[in-house]
C-alpha positions, -999 to +999 in steps of 0.1 A: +000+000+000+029+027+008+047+014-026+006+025-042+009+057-024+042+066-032+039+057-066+007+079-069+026+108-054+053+106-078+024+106-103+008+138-089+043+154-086+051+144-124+019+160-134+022+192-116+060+196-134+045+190-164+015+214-159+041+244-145+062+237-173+036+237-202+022+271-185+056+286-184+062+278-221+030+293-228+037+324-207+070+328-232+059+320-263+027+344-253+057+374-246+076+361-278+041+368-301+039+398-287+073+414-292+070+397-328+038+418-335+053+450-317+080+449-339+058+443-372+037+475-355+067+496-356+078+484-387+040+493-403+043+526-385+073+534-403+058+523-436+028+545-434+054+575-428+070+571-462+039+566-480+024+601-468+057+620-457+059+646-490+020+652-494+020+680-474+050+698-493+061+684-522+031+706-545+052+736-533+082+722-544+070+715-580+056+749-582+093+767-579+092+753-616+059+747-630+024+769-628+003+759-600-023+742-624+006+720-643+026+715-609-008+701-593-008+677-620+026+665-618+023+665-575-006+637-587+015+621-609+047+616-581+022+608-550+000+584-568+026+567-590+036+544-556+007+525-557+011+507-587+044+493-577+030+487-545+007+462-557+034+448-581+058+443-547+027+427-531+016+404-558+059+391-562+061+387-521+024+368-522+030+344-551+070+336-552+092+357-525+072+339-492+073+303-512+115+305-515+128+328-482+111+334-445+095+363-440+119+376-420+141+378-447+117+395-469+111+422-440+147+431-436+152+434-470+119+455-477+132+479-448+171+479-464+155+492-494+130+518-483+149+531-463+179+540-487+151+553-516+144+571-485+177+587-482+182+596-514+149+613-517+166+639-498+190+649-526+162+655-552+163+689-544+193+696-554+185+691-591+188+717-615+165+710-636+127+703-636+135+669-663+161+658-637+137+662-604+109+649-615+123+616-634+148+613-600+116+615-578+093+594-601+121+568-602+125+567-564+087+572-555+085+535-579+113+519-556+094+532-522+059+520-537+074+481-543+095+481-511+062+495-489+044+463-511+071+439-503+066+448-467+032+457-463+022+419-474+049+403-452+044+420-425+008+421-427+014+380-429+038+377-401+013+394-376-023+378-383-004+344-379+006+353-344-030+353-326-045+337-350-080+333-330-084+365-330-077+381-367-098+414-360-082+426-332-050+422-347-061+434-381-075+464-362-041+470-349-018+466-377-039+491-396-039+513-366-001+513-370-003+518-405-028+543-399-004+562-379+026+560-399+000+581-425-016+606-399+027+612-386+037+618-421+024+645-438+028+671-401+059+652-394+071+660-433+057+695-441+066+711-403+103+701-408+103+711-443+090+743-428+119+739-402+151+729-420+140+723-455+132+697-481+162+670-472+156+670-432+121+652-434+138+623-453+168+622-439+149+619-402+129+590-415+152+568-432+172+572-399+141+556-382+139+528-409+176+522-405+165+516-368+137+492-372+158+473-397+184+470-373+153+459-347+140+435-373+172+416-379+184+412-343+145+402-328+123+385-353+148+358-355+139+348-315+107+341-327+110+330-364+114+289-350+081+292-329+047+276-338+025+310-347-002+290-361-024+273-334-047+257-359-018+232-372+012+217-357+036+227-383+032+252-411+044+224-433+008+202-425-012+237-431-034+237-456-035+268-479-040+283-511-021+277-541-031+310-561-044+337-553-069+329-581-080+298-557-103+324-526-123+346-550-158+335-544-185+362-553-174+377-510-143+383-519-148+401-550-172+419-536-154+433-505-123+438-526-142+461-544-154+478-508-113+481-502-111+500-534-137+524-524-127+527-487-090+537-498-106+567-520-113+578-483-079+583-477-061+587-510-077+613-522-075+643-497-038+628-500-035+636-538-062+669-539-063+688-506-031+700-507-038+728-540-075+733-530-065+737-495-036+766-506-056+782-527-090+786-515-081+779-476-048+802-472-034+770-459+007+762-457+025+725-463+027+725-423-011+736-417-024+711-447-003+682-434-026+690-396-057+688-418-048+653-432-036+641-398-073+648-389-085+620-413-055+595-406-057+600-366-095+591-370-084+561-389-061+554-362-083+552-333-113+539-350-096+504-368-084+483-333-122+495-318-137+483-352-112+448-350-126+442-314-164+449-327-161+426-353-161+396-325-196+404-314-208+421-348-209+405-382-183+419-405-203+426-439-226+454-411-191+470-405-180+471-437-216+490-452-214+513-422-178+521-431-189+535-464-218+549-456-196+570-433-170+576-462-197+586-487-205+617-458-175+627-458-176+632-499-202+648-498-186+672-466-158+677-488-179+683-517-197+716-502-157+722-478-155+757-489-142+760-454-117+749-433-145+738-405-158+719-427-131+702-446-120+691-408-152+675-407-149+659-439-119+644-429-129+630-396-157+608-413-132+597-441-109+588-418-131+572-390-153+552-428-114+538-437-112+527-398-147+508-398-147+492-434-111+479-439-101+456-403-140+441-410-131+437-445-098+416-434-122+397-411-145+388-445-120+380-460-105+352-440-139+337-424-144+332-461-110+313-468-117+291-440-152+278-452-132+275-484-112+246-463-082+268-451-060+271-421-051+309-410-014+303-420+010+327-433+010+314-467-031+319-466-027+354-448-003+361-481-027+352-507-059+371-485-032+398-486-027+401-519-066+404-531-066+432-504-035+446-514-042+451-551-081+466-545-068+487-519-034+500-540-059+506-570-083+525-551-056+546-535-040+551-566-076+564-580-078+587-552-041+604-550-026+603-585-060+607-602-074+630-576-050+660-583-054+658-623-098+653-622-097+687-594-077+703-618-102+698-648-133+695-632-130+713-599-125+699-566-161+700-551-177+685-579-152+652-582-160+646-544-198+648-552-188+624-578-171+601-556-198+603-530-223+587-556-199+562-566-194+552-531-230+556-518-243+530-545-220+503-538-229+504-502-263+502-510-254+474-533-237+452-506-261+460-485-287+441-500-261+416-512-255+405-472-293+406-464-301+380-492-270+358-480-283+359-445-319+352-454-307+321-472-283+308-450-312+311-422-332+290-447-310+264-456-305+261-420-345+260-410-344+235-438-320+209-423-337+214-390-372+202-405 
């Protein structure tokens, strides 16, 4: 009997170690996911900084040699022409860079290369001629757009795979991030402009990218070797898309096109404000880069409350409520004769890009996992990518094609224009997601009987 009870003691002893020792792994890896997805954070925060840094002063620089008219239309040009590249950097890192070379790789070279087109955007300047700045800037404004792409997808891949129960939240976050990089940029860009001159802006940030690649290289590597997926025990057995081609289902589409949309929100004032705002407002690069922080600080707070909503509310809801509030702040801008109500305006885009975008994430992948799908980096990549290009190509729309359509058909009337546009679609998948929950609740009532 005392051999019993000693041997059950051992037992209960063995247990408890094992117990202790499975919770303190779990408290680690927990801390090792988090300082993974602080660092991505950081790493998006940076990203959104390049993307927005010269809107608030580069029109003034174009104007030393070009009427204001013309000079708008080349400011389009040069802020808009990063998307496409973007989306091109996106679509290689989805479909062949995350196949061949960890993510970690991809990150730290993304961030080596942004953050010497960075640098060098700081020389531009110094050009002589107005052939020789713009073809410079148009060259390096290229690179930036495929190294943000490169980035935005891995990175964007690396963090939803860390808590992979709860994709909102996180998606909520990383755009927050992003989010802020934007609403930093164009203050952070046109008040030291204002201070110490074209060069200083991008000097200061490719000192911060120089930073967070340093970050990157010396960190992510503690937690490259972990298990981030908790659906499968390797990311080997995972089972995820081949092609991109292999997710769109009518959903997809559909909410790709929303992300289209839902970045007009935010690439448009990015493209436009700045000439309406210094002509008809009296505004300077430092005073229009506050007005856009309005809109990208909305976005900011709004996406990690919209990311937590989206456990207790459907998605598609969030996602027509997000344009909805978009299309008010068109039709704000539309009649933003003054600066009270261009702030206005700005504050629904920004809080409409904050609602519609982490709930579209969320569509997204509860669609690839009734497809048969496990939320793995590979399926993050290809979700990515369909978000990636409809978001790039409505940004795109909004900045580089924003400038040239105010400068031929006025600036109030293309935001009535896009308010239409906008308005319809959410109407559109409105009724789309009542008829898809009126059927599933049938086909459900029908199994029942």
């Amino acid at each position: 009997m005392n051999d019993d009870g000693n041997i059950q003691k051992v037992e209960e002893r063995t247990t408890l170690l094992a117990s202790a020792e499975a919770s303190t792994t779990s408290q680690v890896t927990s801390k090792r996911r988090l300082l993974l997805l602080a660092i991505i954070c950081f790493v998006r925060l940076a990203m959104g900084m390049s993307y927005s840094l010269p809107t608030a002063f580069y029109a003034h620089e174009t104007y030393r040699w070009k009427p204001r008219d013309e000079g708008s239309l080349y400011n389009g040009i040069l802020t808009g022409c990063a998307s496409p590249f973007l989306v091109v950097g996106g679509i290689f890192t989805g479909q062949v860079a995350i196949h061949h070379r960890s993510s970690k790789f991809i990150v730290c070279w993304a961030l080596f290369m942004l953050s010497g087109s960075t640098l060098m955007f700081g020389f531009v300047s110094r050009m002589t001629e107005f052939v020789e700045f713009f073809t410079f800037s148009l060259l390096l404004r290229m690179t930036t757009g495929f190294a943000m792409g490169t980035l935005d997808l891995a990175s964007f891949a690396i963090g939803i795979s860390t808590f992979p129960s709860r994709t909102g939240l996180v998606a909520g976050f990383l755009e927050l991030t992003w989010g802020a990089g934007m609403a930093i940029g164009a203050p952070f860009g046109g008040l030291l402009r204002d201070y110490g001159g074209f060069s200083l802006p991008f000097f200061a940030l490719a000192a911060i990218q120089a930073i967070e690649f340093i970050t990157a290289a010396m960190f992510v590597r503690s937690v490259d070797n972990d298990n981030l997926n908790e659906n499968t025990a390797t990311g080997n057995s995972a089972n995820y898309p081949n092609s991109v081609l292999n997710i769109l289902n009518f959903w997809v589409v559909l909410t790709a096109i929303s992300g289209y949309l839902t970045l007009l929100f935010l690439g448009f004032p990015q493209g436009a404000l700045a000439p309406f705002a210094e002509s008809h407002l009296g505004l300077k690069p430092g005073g229009i880069g506050l007005v856009l922080l309005v809109s990208s600080g909305c976005y900011v707070i709004i996406s990690p409350i919209t990311g937590k909503v989206t456990e207790w509310i459907e998605a598609r809801w969030l996602v027509v409520v997000g344009l909805v509030t978009g299309t008010g702040g068109f039709l704000l801008m539309g009649y933003g004769d003054k600066l009270a109500i261009q702030i206005a305006a700005q504050a629904l885009l920004g809080t409409g890009s904050g609602i519609a975008l982490p709930a579209s994430y969320v569509v997204y992948l509860e669609q690839t996992k009734q497809m048969g799908y496990d939320i793995c980096e590979e399926t993050n990549s290809a979700v990515y990518v369909v978000a990636l290009v409809a978001q790039a190509s409505g940004e795109a729309t909004g900045s580089a094609g924003g400038g040239p359509l105010a400068a031929l058909f006025g600036f109030l009337d293309v935001c009535i224009a896009f308010a239409v546009l906008t308005g319809s679609f959410s109407f559109v998948y409105f009724i789309a997601t009542i008829v898809d929950n009126i059927r599933k609740r049938r086909s459900i009532s029908s199994v029942k009987k």
